[in-house]
C-alpha positions as CSV (number, residue, x, y, z in Angstrom):
1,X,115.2,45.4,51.4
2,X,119.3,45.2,51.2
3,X,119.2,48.1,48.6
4,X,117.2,50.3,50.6
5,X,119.3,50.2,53.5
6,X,122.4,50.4,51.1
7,X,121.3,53.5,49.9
8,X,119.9,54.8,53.1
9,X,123.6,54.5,54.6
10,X,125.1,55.9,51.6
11,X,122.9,59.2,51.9
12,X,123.1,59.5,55.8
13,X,127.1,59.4,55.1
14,X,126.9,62.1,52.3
15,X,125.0,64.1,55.1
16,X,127.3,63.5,57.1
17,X,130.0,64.7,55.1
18,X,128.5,67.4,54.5
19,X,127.9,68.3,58.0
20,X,131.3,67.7,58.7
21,X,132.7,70.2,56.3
22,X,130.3,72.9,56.9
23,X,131.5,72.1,60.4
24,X,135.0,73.0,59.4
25,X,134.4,76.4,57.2
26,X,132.6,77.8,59.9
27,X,136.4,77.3,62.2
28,X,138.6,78.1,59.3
29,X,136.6,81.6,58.4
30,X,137.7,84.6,60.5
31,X,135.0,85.5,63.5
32,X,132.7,87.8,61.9
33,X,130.9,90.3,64.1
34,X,127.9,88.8,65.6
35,X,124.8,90.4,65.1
36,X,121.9,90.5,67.3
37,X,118.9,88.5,66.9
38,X,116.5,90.6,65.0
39,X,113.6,90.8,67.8
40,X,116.4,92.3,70.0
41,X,116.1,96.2,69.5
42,X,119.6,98.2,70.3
43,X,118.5,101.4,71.9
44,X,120.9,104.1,71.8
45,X,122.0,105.5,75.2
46,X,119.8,108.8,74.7
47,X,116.7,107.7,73.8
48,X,115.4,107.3,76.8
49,X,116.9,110.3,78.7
50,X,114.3,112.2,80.3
């Protein structure tokens, strides 16, 4: 049962890592522009100009 949990930890702490860094390259890379959901429809101003 000890090597199970051993290894359990040892995965959960890669994760964690993992999350970590992923954490950081998102705050070191420059702000991109943020694009809209796609379910979210930009309308030009016209289109609805009667």
């Amino acid at each position: 049962m000890e090597i199970v949990g051993t290894n359990l930890t040892l995965s959960l702490g890669a994760w964690r890592l993992r999350f970590v860094f992923a954490l950081e390259e998102i705050d070191e890379r420059p702000k991109e522009k943020i694009r809209p959901p796609h379910r979210l429809r930009v309308v030009p101003e016209d289109e609805y100009v009667r």
